[in-house]
C-alpha positions as CSV (number, residue, x, y, z in Angstrom):
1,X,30.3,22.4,16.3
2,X,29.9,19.6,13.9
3,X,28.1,17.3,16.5
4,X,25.4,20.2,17.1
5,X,24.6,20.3,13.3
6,X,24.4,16.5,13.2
7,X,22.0,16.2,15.9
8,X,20.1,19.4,14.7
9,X,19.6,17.5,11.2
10,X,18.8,14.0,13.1
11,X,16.2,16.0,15.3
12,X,14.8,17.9,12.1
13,X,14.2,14.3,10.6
14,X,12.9,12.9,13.5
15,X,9.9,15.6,13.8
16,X,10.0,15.4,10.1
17,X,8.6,11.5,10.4
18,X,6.3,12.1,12.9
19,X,4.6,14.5,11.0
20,X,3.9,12.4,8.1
21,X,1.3,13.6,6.7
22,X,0.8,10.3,4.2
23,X,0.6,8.4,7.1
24,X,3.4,5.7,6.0
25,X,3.6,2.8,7.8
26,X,7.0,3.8,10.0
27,X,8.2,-0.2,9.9
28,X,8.5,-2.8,7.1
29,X,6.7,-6.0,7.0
30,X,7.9,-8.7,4.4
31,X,5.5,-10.7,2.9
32,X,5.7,-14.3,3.6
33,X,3.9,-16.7,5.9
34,X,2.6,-14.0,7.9
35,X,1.0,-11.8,5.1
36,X,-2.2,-10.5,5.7
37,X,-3.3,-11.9,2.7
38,X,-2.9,-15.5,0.8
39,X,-4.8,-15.7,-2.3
40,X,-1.2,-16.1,-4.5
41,X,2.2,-14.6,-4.5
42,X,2.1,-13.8,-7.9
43,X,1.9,-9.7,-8.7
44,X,1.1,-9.4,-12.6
45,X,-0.3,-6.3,-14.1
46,X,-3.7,-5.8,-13.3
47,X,-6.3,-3.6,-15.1
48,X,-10.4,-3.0,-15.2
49,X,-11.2,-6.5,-16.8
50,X,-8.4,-8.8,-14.9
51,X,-9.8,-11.7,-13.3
52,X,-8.0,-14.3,-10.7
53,X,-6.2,-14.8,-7.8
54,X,-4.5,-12.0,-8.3
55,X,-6.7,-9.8,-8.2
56,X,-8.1,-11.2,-5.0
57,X,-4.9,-10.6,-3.3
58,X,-5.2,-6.9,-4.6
59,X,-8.4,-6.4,-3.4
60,X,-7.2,-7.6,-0.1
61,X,-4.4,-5.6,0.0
62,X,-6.6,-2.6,-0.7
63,X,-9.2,-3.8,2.2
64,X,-6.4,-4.2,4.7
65,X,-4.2,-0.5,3.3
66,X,-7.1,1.4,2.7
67,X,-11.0,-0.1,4.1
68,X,-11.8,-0.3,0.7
69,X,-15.1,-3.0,1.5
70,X,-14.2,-4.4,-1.4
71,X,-15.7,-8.1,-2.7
72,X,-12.6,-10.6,-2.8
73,X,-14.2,-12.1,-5.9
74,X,-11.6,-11.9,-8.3
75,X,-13.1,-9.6,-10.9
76,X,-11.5,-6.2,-11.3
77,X,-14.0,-4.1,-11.5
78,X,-14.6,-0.7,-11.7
79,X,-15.2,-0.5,-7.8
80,X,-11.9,-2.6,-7.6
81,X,-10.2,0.4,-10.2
82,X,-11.4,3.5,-8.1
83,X,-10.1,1.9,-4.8
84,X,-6.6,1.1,-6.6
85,X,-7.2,4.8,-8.3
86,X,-7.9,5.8,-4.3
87,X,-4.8,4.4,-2.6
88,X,-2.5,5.3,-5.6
89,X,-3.5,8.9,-4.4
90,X,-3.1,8.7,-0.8
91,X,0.4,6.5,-1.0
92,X,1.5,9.5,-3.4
93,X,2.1,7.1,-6.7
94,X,1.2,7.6,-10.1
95,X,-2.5,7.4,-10.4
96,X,-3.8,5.6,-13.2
97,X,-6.1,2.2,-12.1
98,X,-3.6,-0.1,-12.7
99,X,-1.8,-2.2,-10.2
100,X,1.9,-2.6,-11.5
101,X,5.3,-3.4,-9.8
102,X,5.0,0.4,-8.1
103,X,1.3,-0.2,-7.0
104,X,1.9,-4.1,-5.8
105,X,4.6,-2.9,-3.7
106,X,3.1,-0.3,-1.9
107,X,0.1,-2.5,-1.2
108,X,2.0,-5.2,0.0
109,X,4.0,-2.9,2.5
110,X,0.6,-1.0,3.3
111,X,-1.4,-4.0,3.8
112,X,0.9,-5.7,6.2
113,X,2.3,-2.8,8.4
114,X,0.7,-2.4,11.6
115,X,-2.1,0.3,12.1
116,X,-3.8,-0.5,8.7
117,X,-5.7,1.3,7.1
118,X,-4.4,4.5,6.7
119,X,-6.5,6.4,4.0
């Protein structure tokens, strides 16, 4: 009897996964040589106002997760906020503009996982 209820609850997972309706990427890719993008591996707190390579790589990141069109120019922007302020909401993260240690690691993950974009 315990084996049915274990492969009930495997099942009910299963179907639960493939009806994700955030759309999650289902695999994780690291970053590394073969991240999607290479402006710097550095993830510092980015707001309106930040300029660099960081900010390029976010605004990669959020091309590649979300089709944000976005200019990799460096300047965070308020075009460059409302697409960080978009994907917070679709990857289901607190939604405030900023691209912190929660934000940079969603992106990465989003950004590199097959199937991209997904918002």
């Amino acid at each position: 009897m315990a084996a049915s209820v274990g492969t009930s609850a495997t099942a009910a997972v299963t179907s639960s996964q493939d009806a994700n309706p955030l759309n999650r990427p289902a695999t994780l890719v690291a970053e590394g040589p073969d991240d999607v993008c290479n402006y710097t591996d550095r993830r510092p707190s980015l707001h309106l106002g930040s300029s660099g390579s960081a900010v390029q790589q976010a605004q990669c990141y959020l091309n590649q997760a979300i089709g944000a069109d976005l200019d990799e120019d460096g300047d965070f922007g308020r075009l460059t906020q409302s697409a960080t302020e978009d994907f917070q909401q679709c990857a289901d993260i607190i939604v405030d503009g900023r691209i912190g240690a929660q934000t940079w690691s969603f992106l990465s993950f989003w950004a590199n996982a097959p199937d991209t974009p997904f918002c």
